[in-house]
C-alpha positions in Angstrom: 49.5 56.2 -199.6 52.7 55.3 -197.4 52.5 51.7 -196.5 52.0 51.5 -192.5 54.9 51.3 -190.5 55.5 48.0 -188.1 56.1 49.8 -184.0 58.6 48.9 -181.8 56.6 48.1 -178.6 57.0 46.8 -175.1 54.9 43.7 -174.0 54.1 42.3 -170.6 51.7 39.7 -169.3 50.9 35.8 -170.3 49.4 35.3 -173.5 46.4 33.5 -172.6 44.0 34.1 -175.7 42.0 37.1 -174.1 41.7 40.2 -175.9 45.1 42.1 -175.7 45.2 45.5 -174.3 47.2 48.1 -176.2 48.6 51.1 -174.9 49.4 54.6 -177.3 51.1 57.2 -176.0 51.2 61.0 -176.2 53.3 63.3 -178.3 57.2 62.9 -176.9 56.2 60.2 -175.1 57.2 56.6 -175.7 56.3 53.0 -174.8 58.6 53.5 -171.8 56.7 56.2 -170.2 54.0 53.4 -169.8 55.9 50.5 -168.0 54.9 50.6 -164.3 51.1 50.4 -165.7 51.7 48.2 -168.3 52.7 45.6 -166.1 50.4 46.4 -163.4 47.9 45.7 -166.5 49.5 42.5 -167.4 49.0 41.0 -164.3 45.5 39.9 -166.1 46.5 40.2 -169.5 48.5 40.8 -172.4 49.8 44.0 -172.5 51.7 45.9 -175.2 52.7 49.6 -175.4 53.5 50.8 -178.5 56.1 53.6 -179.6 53.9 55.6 -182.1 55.6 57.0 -185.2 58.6 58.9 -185.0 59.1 57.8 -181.3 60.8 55.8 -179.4 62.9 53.1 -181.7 60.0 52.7 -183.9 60.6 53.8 -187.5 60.5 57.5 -188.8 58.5 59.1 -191.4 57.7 62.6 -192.7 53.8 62.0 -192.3 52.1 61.7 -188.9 48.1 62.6 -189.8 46.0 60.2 -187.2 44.8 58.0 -189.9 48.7 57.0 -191.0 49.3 56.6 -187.0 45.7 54.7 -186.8 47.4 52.6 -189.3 50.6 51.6 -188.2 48.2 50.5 -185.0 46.1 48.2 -187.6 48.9 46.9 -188.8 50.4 46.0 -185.7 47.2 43.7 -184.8 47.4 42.2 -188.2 50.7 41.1 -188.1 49.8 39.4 -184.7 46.8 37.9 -186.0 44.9 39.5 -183.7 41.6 39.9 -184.3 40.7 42.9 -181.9 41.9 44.6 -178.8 41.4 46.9 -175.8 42.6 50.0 -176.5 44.1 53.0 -174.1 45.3 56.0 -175.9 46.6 59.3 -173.7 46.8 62.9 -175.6 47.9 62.3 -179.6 48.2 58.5 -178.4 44.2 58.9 -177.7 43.2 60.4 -181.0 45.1 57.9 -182.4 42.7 55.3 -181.0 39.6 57.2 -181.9 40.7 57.1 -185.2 41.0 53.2 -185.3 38.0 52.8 -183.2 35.9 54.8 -185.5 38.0 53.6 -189.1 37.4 50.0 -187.9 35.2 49.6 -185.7 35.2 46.0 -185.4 39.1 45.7 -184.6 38.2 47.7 -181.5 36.8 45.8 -178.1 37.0 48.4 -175.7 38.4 52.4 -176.2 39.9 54.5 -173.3 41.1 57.8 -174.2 42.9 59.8 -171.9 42.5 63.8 -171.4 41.5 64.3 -174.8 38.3 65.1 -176.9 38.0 64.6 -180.8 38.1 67.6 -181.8 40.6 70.3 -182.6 42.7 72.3 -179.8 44.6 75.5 -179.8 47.5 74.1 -177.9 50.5 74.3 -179.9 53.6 72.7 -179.1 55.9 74.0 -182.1 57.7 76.0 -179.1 59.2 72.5 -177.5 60.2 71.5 -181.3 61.9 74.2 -182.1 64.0 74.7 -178.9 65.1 71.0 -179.0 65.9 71.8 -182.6 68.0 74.7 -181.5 69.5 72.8 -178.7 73.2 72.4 -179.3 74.0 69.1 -178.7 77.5 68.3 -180.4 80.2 69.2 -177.8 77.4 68.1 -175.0 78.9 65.6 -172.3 76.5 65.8 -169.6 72.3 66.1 -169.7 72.2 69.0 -167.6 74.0 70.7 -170.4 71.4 70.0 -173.1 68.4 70.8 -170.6 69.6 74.4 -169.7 68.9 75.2 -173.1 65.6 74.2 -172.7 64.7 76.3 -169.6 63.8 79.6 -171.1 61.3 77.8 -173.7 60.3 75.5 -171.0 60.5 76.6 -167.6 58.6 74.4 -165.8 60.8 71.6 -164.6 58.4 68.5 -164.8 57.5 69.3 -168.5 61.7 69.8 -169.3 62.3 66.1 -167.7 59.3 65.0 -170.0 61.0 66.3 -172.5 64.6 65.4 -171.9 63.3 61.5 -171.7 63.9 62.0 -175.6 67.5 62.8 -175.3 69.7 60.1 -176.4 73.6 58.9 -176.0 75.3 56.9 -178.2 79.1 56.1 -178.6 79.5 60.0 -176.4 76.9 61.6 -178.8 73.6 62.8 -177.8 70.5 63.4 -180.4 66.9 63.2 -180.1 64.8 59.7 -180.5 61.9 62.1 -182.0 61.3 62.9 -185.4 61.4 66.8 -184.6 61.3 67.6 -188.2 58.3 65.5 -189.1 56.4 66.4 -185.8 56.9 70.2 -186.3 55.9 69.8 -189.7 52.8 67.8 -188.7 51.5 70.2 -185.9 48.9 71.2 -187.1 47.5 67.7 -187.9 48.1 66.6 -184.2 46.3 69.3 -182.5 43.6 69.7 -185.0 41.5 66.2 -185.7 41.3 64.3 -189.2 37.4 64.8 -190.9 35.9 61.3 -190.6 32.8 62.1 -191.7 29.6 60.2 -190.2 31.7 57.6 -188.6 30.6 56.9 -184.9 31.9 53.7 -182.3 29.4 51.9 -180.5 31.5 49.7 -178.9 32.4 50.5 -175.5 34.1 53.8 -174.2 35.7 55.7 -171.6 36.9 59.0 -171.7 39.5 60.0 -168.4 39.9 63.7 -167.8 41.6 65.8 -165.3 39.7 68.5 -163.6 42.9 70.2 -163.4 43.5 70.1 -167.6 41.6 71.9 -169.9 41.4 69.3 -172.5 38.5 67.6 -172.1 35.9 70.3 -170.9 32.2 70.3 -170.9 31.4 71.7 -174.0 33.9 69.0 -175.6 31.1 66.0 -174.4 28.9 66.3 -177.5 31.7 66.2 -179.7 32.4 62.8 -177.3 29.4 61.2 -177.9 28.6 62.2 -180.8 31.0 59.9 -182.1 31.0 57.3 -179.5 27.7 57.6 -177.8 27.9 54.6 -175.1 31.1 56.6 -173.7 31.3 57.1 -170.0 33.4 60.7 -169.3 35.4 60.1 -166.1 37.1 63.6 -164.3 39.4 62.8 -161.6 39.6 65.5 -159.1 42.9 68.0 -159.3 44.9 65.9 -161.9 46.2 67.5 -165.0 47.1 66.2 -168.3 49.5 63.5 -167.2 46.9 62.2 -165.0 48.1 58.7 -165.3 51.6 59.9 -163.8 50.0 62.0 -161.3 47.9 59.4 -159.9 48.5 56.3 -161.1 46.6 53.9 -158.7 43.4 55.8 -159.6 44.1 55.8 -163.1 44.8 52.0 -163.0 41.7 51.1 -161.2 39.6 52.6 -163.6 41.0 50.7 -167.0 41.1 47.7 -164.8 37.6 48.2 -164.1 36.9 48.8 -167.4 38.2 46.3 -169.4 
């Protein structure tokens, strides 16, 4: 097995020896998507959100299952010495954090997961992949150039700015900070969710869906507590599956109440 890879992060808050909170975010997202909570977080704590695998500046590699992500997530604890941590995952970031909650359950103090359940979804996002592949980038001198040749795969405008977030310029060349290769390849292991047999997390757990998304719906709540049966399931009212950037007051008062 591939060692685990160290993460680039972001990290906010005084280190006062209280249990750090770690943030994991979803697929094409990146430690910077998370800043204005992360240091609304760190006003009570150490905060540090993490570019996952083939985002961000962190390292790339042609595996991305959820227990190679879960991993590079132990990993990063260990080489902090930390013991355990709060844990918020959103989408892929939040089965990324089941998997470490329910792989090692005593690194884990507290596990929010964000508009996702653990089990296996339909949604398939090869589409985005493979017309950012397509995108022509060399000869590209302005954003707007690259992004209309996302509009007929992507129409809607929100997603498309989500997206374009991973578009990079360096020396008056653009290419993408995402593994596309690696994540297309690994599709199927980041909608479906790894086999971890009887494993279950006691600890403590809350589970934020929007009533507006369709990822975390009813019949996904046995699933839930089957494997983490103290969890509390949260739906906030009309938010979708960037709930956090939708309403992020809201969103914050509930980890901050949690943890």
């Amino acid at each position: 097995m591939p060692n685990p890879l160290p993460l680039t992060y972001l990290e906010a808050g005084e280190a006062n020896g209280g249990t750090p909170l770690l943030v994991l975010h979803g697929l094409f997202g990146s430690a910077r998507n998370w800043q204005t909570l992360a240091r609304r977080f760190a006003e009570t704590r150490r905060v540090y959100a993490l570019d996952l695998r083939n985002h961000g500046g962190s390292p790339w590699a042609d595996r991305m299952s959820y227990p190679d992500m879960a991993d590079d997530v132990l990993r990063f604890l260990d080489d902090r010495g930390f013991a355990r941590a709060n844990v918020v995952g959103h989408s892929m970031g939040g089965k990324t954090a089941m998997t470490l909650a329910l792989r090692h359950p005593d690194r884990v103090a507290r596990l929010a997961v964000v508009d996702i359940a653990p089990v296996p979804y339909r949604h398939t996002h090869a589409p985005y992949v493979a017309a950012m592949k397509a995108a022509k980038l060399t000869g590209c001198t302005r954003r707007q150039e690259v992004e209309a040749q996302l509009v007929d795969a992507v129409p809607e405008a929100p997603l498309r700015s989500f997206l374009m977030q991973n578009l990079a310029l360096e020396n008056g060349v653009f290419s993408w900070r995402v593994n596309l290769e690696a994540i297309g390849a690994s599709m199927a292991d980041l909608i479906g969710y790894p086999d971890l047999g009887e494993a279950r997390y006691d600890g403590p757990s809350l589970f934020i869906g929007g009533t507006a998304s369709d990822y975390i719906r009813p019949e996904h709540h046995a699933a839930i507590r089957q494997r983490f049966p103290t969890a509390t399931i949260a739906m906030m009212e009309g938010a979708g599956h960037w709930l956090h950037a939708e309403r992020p007051d809201a969103f914050a008062t509930l980890i901050e109440d949690f943890v």
